[in-house]
C-alpha positions in Angstrom: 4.8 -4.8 -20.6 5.3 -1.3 -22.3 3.8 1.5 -20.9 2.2 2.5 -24.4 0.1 -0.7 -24.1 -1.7 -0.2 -20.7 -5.0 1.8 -21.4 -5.2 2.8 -17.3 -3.2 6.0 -16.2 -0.1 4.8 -14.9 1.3 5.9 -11.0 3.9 5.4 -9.0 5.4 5.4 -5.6 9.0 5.7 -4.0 9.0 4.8 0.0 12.6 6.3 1.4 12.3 3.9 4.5 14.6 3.4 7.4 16.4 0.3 6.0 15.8 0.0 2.2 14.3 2.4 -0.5 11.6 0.7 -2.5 9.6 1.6 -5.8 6.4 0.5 -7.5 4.7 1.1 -10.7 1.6 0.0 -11.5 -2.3 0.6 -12.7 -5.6 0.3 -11.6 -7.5 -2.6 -14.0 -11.0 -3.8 -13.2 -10.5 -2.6 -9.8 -7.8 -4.6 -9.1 -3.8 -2.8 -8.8 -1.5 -4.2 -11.6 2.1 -3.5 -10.7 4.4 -3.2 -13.4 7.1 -2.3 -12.4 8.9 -2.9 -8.2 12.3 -2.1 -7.2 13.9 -2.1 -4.0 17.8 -1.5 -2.9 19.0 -1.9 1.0 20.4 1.7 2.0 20.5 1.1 6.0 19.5 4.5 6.6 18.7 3.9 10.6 21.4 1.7 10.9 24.0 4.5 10.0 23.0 7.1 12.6 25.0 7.9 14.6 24.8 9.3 19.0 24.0 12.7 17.7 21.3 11.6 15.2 23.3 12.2 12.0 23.3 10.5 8.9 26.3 8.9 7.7 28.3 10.8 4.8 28.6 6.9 2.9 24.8 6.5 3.8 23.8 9.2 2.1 25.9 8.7 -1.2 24.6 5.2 -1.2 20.9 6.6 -1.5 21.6 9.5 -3.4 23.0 6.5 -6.0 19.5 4.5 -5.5 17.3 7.1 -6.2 19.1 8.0 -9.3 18.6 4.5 -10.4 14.9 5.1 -9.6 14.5 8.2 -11.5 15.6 6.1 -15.0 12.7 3.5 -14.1 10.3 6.5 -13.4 11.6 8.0 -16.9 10.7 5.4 -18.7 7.5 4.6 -17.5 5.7 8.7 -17.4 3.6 8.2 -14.9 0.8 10.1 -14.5 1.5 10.9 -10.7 4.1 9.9 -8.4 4.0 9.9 -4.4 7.6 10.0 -2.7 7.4 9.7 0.9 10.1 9.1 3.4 9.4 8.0 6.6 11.0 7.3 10.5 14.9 7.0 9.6 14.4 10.6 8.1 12.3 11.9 10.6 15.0 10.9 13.4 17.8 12.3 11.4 19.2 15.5 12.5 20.5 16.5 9.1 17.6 15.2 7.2 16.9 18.8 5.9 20.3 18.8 3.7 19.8 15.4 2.7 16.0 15.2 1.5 16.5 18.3 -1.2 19.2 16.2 -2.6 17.3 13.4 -2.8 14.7 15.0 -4.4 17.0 16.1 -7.3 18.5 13.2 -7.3 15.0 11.4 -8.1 13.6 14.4 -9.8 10.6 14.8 -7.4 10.1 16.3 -4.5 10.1 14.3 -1.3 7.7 14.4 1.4 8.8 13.7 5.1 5.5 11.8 6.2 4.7 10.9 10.1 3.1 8.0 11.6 -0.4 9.0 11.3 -0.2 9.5 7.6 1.8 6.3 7.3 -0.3 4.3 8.9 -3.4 5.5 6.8 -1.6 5.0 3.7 -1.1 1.1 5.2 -4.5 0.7 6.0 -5.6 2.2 2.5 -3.4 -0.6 0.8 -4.4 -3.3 3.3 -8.3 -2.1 2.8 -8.5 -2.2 -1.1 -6.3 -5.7 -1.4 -8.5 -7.7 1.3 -11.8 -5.9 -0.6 -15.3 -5.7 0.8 -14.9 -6.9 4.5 -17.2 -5.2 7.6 -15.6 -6.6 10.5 -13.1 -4.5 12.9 -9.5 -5.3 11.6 -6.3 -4.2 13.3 -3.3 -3.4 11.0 0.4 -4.1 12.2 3.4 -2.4 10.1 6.6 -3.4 12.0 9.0 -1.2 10.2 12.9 -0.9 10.5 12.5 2.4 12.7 8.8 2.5 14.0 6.0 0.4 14.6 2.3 1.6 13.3 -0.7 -0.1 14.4 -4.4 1.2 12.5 -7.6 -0.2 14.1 -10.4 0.7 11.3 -13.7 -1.4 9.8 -14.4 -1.6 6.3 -12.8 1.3 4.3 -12.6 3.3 7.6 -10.2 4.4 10.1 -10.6 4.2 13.8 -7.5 4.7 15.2 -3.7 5.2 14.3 -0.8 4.9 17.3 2.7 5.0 16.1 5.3 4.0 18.5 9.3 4.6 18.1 10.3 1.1 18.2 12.0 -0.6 14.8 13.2 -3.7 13.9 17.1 -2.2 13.3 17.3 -0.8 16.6 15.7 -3.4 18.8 18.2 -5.6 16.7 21.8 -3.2 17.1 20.4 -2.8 20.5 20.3 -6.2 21.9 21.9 -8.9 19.1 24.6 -5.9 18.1 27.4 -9.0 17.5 24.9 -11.0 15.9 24.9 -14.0 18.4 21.3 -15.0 19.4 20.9 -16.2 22.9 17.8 -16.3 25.6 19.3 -13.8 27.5 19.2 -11.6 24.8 15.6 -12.2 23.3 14.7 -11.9 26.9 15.4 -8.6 27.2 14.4 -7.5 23.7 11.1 -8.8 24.0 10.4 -7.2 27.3 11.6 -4.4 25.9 9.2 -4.4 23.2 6.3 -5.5 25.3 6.6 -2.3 27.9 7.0 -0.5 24.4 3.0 -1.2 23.9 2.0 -1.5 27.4 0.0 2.1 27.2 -1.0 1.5 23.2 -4.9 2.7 24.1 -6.4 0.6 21.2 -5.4 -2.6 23.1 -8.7 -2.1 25.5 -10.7 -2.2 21.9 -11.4 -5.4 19.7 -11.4 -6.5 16.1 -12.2 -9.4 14.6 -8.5 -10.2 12.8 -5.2 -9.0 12.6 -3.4 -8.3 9.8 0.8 -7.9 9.8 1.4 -5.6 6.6 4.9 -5.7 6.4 8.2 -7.7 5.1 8.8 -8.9 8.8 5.5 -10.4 9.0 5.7 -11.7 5.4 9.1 -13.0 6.6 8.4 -14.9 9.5 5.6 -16.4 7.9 7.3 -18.4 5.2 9.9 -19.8 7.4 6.5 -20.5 10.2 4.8 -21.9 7.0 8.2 -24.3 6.6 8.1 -25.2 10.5 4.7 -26.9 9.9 2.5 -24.0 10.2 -0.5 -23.1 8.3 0.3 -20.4 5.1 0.6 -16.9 5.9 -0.5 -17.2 9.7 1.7 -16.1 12.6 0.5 -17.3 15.9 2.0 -16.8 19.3 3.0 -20.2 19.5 4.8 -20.4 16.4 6.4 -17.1 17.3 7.8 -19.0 20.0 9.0 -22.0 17.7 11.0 -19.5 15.5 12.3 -17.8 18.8 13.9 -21.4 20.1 14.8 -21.9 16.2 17.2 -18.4 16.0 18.4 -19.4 19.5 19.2 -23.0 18.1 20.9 -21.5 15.3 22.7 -19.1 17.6 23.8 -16.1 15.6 22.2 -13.9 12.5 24.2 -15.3 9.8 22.7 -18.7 10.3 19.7 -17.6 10.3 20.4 -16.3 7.3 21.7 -19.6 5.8 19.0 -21.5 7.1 15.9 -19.6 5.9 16.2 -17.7 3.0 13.0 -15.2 3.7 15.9 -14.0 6.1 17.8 -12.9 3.4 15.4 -10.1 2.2 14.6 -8.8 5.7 17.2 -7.6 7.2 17.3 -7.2 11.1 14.9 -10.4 11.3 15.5 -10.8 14.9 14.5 -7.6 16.0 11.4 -7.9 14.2 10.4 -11.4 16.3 11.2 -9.9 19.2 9.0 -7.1 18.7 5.7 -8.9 17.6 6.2 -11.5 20.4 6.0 -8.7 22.8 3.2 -6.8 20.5 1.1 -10.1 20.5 1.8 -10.7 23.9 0.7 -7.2 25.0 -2.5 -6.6 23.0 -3.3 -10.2 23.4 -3.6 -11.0 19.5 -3.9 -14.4 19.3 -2.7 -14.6 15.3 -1.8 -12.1 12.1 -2.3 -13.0 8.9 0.9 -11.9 6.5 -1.2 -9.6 4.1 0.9 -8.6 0.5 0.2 -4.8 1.3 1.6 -1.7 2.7 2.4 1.7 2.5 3.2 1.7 -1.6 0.1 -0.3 -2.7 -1.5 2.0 -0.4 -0.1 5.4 -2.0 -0.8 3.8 -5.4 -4.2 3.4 -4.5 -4.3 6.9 -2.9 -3.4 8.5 -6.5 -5.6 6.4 -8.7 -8.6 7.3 -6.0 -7.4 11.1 -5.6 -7.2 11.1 -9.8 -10.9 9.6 -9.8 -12.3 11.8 -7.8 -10.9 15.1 -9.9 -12.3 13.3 -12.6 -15.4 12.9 -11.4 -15.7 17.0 -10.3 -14.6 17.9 -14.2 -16.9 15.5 -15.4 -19.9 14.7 -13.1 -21.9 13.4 -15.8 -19.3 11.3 -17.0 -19.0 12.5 -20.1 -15.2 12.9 -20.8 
């Protein structure tokens, strides 16, 4: 699809995440999000810094090389508006502020440094539009590679954001650093993760379902889904199957072999270790794997920003 056949303005948005850099293109059409164009390279941003909080010099030229890729597909397409948002990795970094005006050139946009709060609106804003109409209280999970957000909201609105520093990349170099998965080891990394969310103040509030908007979610889910597990659910019992399946499997690369939604996910075992001890914590009994997050959200966030200028230069709808 060419961009001079879509009639809807075309936007885009660039996520510089803790783990891998990820683009989408795409339109509003009868109220639905079209995306036309994804793309998404591994940069291991988080998993490169170092005791004193510095991005690595390799790290850095690897993204700088990604988001030059990016720029071509943004090139080609003209979008009408494009978000670029970077999130925990870059927040952490202590030389983030020599790194992000590069990568801004190196895109051609400017970047915004984002926090938690702001992510995890634009998570609920994707979430919201792609489940549509729904009144019942809804919490959101994003279980990214540097922090956790979880957004308690009804309908279109937003209760409550908590963002909490734990990611799948360091829960993962911190306890399966050689790769070998062990009880021992998932022990500790899901009590960690647990007294991680013991104070979350949301927990004492109910919703009806929860929602895991995120690639670890998505992930676990297909390989659940192959256990014998209904589509797209995670429950804590088949949490607990794929924690006695890694430990079968004893050691990262297996996984890997074994299930191929482990391929696109890196840091997979830090991930299950943290939503066992999130769904043990806050007592969720399930998540649904929802195909949202914080781009779809930003995408909707331009085309609804875009419609409402429209709307003050035109109130009567005439164009």
């Amino acid at each position: 699809m060419q961009a001079s056949t879509i009639e809807s303005p075309i936007y885009a948005a660039v996520e510089l995440g803790s783990d891998s850099f990820r683009l989408h293109v795409g339109h509003v059409e009868d109220g639905a999000l079209r995306l036309v164009a994804t793309m998404a390279e591994p940069v291991r941003l988080a998993a490169t810094l170092d005791e004193d909080g510095m991005l690595c010099t390799s790290a850095m030229r690897r993204a700088l090389a990604c988001l030059e890729g990016f720029r071509g597909v943004l090139d080609a397409w003209h979008p009408q508006a494009v978000r670029v948002v970077a999130t925990s990795a870059l927040r952490m970094a202590r030389n983030a502020a020599l790194f992000l005006p590069a990568a801004g050139k190196a895109l051609g946009r400017p970047v915004e440094l984002i926090a938690g709060d702001e992510v995890g609106r634009l998570v609920y804003l994707g979430v919201a539009t792609t489940l549509g109409e729904q009144d019942a209280a809804r919490l959101v999970v994003d279980v990214g590679s540097g922090a956790t957000e979880l957004v308690l909201g009804q309908g279109a609105a937003i209760r409550r954001i908590e963002t909490f520093a734990i990611g799948a990349v360091r829960q993962s170099l911190t306890f399966f650093a050689d790769g070998r998965l062990d009880s021992a080891a998932f022990d500790a990394a899901v009590r960690s993760s647990r007294s991680r969310f013991a104070e979350a103040r949301l927990g004492a509030q109910r919703w009806e379902r929860a929602y895991g908007a995120c690639g670890a979610v998505r992930a676990l889910a297909e390989i659940a889904q192959s256990r014998g597990e209904p589509q797209g659910v995670l429950s804590r019992s088949g949490l607990e199957r794929l924690r006695a399946d890694f430990i079968e499997l004893g050691h990262v690369a297996r996984v890997r072999l074994a299930h191929a939604p482990a391929e696109r996910v890196s840091h997979l075992p830090g991930g299950l270790a943290i939503l066992i001890g999130l769904m043990e914590e806050l007592d969720i009994a399930e998540l649904v794997a929802v195909q949202a997050g914080l781009r779809v959200g930003a995408l909707w966030d331009l085309h609804l920003r875009a419609a409402a200028m429209n709307s003050l230069t035109h109130p009567l709808g005439v164009a």
